[in-house]
C-alpha positions as CSV (number, residue, x, y, z in Angstrom):
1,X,-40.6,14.3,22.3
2,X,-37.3,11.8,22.3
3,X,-36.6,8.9,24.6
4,X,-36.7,9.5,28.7
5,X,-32.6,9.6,28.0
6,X,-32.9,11.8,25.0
7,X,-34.6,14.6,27.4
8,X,-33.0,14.0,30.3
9,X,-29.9,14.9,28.1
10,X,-31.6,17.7,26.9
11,X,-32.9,19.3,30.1
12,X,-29.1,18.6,31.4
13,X,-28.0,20.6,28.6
14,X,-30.5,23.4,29.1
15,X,-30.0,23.5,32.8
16,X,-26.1,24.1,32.7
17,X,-26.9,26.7,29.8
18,X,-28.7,28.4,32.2
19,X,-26.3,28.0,35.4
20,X,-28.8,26.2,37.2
21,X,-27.3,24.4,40.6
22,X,-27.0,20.5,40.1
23,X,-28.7,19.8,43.3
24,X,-31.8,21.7,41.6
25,X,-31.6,19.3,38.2
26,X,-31.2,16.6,40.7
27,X,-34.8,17.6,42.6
28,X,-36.1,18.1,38.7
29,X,-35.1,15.0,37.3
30,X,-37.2,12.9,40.3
């Protein structure tokens, strides 16, 4: 739950936690 900002930030936060490759958060976040 949370705002469409609150878990983009959170997702951005998990996906660097995990190493993930920015051009894959990119694709995720469409």
């Amino acid at each position: 739950d949370g705002t469409p900002d609150e878990v983009r930030a959170d997702q951005a936060v998990i996906d660097a936690y995990l190493g993930v490759a920015h051009q894959d958060v990119t694709e995720l976040a469409v």
